[in-house]
N, C-alpha and C positions, 0 to 999 in steps of 0.2 A: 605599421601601427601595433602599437601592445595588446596578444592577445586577452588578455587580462582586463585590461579596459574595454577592450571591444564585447567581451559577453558581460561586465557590467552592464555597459548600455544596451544590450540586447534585452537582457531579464527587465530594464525598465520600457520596454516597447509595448503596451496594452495589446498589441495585435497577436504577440509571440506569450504571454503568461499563460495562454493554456498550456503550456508546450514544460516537460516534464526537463529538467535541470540535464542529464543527458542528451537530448535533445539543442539546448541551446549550447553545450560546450561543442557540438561538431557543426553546427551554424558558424559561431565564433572561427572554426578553422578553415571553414571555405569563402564564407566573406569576400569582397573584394573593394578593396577602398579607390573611389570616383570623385572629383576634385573638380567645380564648374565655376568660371568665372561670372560676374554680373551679366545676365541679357545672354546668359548663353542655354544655347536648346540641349536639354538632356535627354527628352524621345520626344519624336516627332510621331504628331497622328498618321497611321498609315504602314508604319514600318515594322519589323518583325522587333518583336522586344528580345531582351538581354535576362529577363529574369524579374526579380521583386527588388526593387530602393529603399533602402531604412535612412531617412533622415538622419544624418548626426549632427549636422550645424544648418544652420541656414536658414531660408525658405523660399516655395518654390510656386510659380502660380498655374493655373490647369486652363486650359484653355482646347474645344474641340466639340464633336456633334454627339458625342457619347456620352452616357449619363457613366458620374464617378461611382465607383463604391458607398453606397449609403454609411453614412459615420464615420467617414477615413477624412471628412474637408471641413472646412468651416469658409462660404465662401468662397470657392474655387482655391483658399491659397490652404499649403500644409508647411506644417513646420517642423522644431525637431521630435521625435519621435513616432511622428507621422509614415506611413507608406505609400507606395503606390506603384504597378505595375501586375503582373501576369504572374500566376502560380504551376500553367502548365507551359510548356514548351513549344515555342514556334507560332505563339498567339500574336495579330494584329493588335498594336497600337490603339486606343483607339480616344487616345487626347492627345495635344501636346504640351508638356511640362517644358519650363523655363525657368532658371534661377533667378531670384528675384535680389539675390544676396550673393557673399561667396556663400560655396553650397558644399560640403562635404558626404558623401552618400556610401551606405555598404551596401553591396550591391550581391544578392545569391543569386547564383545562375541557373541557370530553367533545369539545369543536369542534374539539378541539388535539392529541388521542389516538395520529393516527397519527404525531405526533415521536417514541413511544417505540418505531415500528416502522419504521424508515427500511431504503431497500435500501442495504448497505453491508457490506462483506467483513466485517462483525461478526455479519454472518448464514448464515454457508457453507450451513446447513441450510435455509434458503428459497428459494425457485422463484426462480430467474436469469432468466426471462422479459423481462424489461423494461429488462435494463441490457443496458450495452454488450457488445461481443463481450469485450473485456478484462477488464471488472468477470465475466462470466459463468464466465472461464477463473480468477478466485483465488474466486471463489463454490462453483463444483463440485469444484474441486483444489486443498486446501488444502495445497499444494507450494511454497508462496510461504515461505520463511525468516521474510523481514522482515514477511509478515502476521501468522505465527502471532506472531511476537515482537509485532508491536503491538496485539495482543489482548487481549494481559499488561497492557497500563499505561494507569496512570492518562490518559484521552482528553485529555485538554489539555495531555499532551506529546507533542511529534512529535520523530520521527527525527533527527537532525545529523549523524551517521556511522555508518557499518556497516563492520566490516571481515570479510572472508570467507575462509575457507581451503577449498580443494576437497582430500581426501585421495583419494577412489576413485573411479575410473568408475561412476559411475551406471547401470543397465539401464532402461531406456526401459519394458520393461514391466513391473517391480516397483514398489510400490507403495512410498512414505516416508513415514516416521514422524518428526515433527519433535517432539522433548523440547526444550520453551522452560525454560530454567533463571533464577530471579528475584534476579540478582549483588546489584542494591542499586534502591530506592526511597528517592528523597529529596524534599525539596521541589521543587529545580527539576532535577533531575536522577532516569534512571533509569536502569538498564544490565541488560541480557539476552545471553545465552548460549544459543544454537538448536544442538543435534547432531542433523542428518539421519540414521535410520539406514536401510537400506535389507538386506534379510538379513539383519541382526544386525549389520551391522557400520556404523560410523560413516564418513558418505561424505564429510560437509560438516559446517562447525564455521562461527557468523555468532557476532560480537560488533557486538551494536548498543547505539549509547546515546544517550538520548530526552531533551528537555528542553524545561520549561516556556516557549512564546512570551515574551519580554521585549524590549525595546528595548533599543538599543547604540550601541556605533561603530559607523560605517560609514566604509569606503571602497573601492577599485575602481581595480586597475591593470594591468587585461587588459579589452579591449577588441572588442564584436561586429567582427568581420572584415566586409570588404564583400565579399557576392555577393547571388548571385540570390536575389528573392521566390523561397517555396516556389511561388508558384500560378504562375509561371514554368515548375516545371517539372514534369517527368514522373516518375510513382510506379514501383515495381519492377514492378507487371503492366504496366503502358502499355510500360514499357523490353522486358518479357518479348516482350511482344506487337511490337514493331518490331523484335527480333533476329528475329523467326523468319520476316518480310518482307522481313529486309535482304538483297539480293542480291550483296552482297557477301563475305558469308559463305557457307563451302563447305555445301554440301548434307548433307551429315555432319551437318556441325556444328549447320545449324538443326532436322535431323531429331534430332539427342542433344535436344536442348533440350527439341524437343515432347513428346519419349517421356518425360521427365522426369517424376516425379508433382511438380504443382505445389499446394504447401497457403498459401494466402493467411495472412498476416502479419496478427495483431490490432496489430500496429502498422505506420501509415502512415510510409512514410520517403523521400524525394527525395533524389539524389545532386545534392550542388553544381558537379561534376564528373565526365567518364566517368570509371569504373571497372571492370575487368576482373580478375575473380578469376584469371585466366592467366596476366596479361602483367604484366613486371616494373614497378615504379611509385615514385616515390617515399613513404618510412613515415608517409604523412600524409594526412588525408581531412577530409572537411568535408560534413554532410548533416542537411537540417531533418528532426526527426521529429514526429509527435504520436500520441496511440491514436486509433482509428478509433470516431466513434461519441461522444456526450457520457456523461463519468462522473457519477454522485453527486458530491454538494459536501461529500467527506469527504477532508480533507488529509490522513488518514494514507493512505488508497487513492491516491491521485496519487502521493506517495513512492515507494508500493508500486511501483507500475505504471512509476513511470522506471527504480528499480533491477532489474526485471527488462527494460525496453526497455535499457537500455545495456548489457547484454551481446552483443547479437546480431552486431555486427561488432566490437566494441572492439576487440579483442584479437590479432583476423587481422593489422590493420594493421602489426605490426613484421613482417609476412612479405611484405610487398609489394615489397621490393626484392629478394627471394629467388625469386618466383616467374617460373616459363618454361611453358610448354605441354609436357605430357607429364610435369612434376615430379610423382608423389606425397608431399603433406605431414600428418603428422601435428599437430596442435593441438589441445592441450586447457588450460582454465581454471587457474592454480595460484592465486590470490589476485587478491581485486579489492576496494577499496576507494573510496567513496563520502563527500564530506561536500557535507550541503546546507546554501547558505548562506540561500537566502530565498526565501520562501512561490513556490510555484509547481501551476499547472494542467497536467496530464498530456494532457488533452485541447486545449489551446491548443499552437501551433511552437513549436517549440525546435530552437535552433541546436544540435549535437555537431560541436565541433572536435577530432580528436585527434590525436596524435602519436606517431612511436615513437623516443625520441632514444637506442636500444641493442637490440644481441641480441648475443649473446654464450651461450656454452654451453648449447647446446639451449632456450634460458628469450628469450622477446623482450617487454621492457618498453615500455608504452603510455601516455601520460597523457591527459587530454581533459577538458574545459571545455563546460557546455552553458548557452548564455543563451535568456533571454528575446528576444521584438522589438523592447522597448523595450532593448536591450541591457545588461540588467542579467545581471551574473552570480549564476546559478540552481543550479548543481553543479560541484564539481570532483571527477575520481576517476582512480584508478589503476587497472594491470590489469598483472600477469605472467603468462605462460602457454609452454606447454611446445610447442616449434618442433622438430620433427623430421622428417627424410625419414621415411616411411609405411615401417614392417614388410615386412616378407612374410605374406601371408595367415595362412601356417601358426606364425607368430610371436604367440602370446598376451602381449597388454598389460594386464596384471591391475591396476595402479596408474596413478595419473599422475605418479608419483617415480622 
């Protein structure tokens, strides 16, 4: 049977859509197709099972002293896209199924079990143990917009843009509620609507929209920039750790640093260039990142995991030509926008070029470009955010408007 059609009807199986688009393409190649004529026994109560049965035609009736899976029946009979059968290996029987039709079945074998439990931000509720620091931080805190939205949809479409409106300051210790809203499900398209609420009140609004892998045009006319290997260079602790050596800086100054609470970064990042969050600089920056530690091989998690890594400096950068020693600046997020153009690993370099070609009225606009090392372009996105001299303490900032 065509692999091709076989993980079509897999991604339509309700029992398999938790299961991340990776996931069901090696389902698809262990499969086994099982062919039963009318009145004929496909397991008998009693006997060691073969694995899990995915309906593709037919239907089959239950019959036996063991209660079925609550939700898998309607009535003792299942049809197509229905299952039934054992997830771990060498389990008793414990009904006997009969076709009731001809019966065409795909059949995974008990050797193959743990695909339908892979670690992957499709599981928030399972032990984070074993994944990365990154995959651990959208596994226990399901605070990720674009995860809860790619929970929603159909696994064999991924992300191509998100666009994000921040409305309120966030509290760091309140907990969010993200209401994923289901705009439209098509064939090769999907689109979700995530309002973060945080006290009741709506703090962030994501529009994302998902689409079926297909082939296209291609073409490319921006170009990896030449600079250094990342393994060239130095990460922010290693840079940490020679500012507070460098003798050239005032004693003050290396002492502010040490007292600093320093919390290490799930994402790895090398400046291409110094950079000094101080000193005035041209609105342009350039630095390889990756996440620390290898992810799962689930393309919606890597998506994941960039659009929360490209926040982390983006957007400072229109303040670089603004900044002196002694300035306090206010900055916070107004909109940022993301589109991916081709397949990419979150754990592999990646080049972030970005720029800031305006600021004007409190607001300083950013663009930035992040490739691959074979120099393929990987993302483009945008980023407005709100530039102002810092308040006075006793000045409450209740909005970022």
């Amino acid at each position: 049977m065509d692999r091709g059609k076989v993980l079509e009807f897999l991604r339509q199986v309700p029992f398999l859509q938790r299961l991340p688009g990776s996931s069901l393409r090696k389902l698809a190649e262990v499969v086994q197709v099982k062919q039963y004529e009318v009145g004929e026994y496909v397991v008998r109560e009693g006997e060691i099972g073969d694995g899990i049965y995915f309906i593709l035609e037919g239907q089959v009736e239950i019959s036996g002293s063991a209660s079925i899976e609550e939700g898998n029946h309607s009535d003792l009979l299942l049809k197509q896209y229905d299952y039934f059968g054992y997830e771990s290996g060498g389990s008793i029987q414990q009904a006997t199924v009969v076709a009731l039709s001809k019966l065409t079945c795909l059949v995974l074998p008990d050797s193959y079990s743990s695909l339908l439990q892979p670690k992957s931000i499709w599981y928030a509720d399972e032990s984070p143990g074993g994944l990365s620091l990154m995959e651990h931080i959208l596994c226990l805190e399901p605070l990720e917009a674009l995860a809860a939205a790619s929970k929603t949809v159909d696994c064999l479409k991924l992300v191509h843009s998100l666009h994000a409106m921040f409305i309120l300051a966030g509290e760091n210790n309140s907990p969010i509620i993200y209401l994923v809203h289901r705009v439209r499900d098509g064939n090769s398209f999907a689109t979700r609507r995530v309002d973060a609420k945080q006290n009741g009140y709506v703090i962030f609004t994501l529009f994302a929209s998902f689409q079926k892998v297909e082939e296209g045009f291609e073409h490319q006319e921006v170009f990896l920039p030449h600079v250094p290997a990342p393994e060239m260079l130095l990460n922010i602790e290693e840079l940490r750790e020679r500012r507070l050596a460098d003798p050239h800086l005032s004693m003050e100054y290396r002492n502010k640093i040490a007292k600093k609470k320093f919390i290490p970064w799930p994402i790895e990042i090398r400046f291409c260039e110094d950079y000094h969050f101080s000193e005035q600089s041209p609105p342009r920056f350039r630095y390889w990142l990756k996440v620390k530690g290898k992810l799962t091989d689930d393309p919606a998690l890597h998506r994941c995991v960039l659009a929360y890594a490209s926040d982390l400096i983006f957007g400072g950068i229109s303040l670089n030509p603004h900044r002196r020693r002694g300035l306090k600046i206010a900055s916070l997020s107004l909109d940022h926008s993301i589109w991916f153009h081709r397949s990419v690993r979150a754990d592999d370099w990646l080049l972030f070029v970005i720029e800031s070609p305006s600021a004007s009225g409190g607001r300083g606009l950013s663009f930035g470009r992040m490739f691959n090392r074979r120099g393929e372009l990987i993302m483009s996105l945008t980023q407005e955010g709100l530039i102002r001299k810092a308040k006075q303490q006793n000045e409450d900032l209740n909005s970022k408007l």
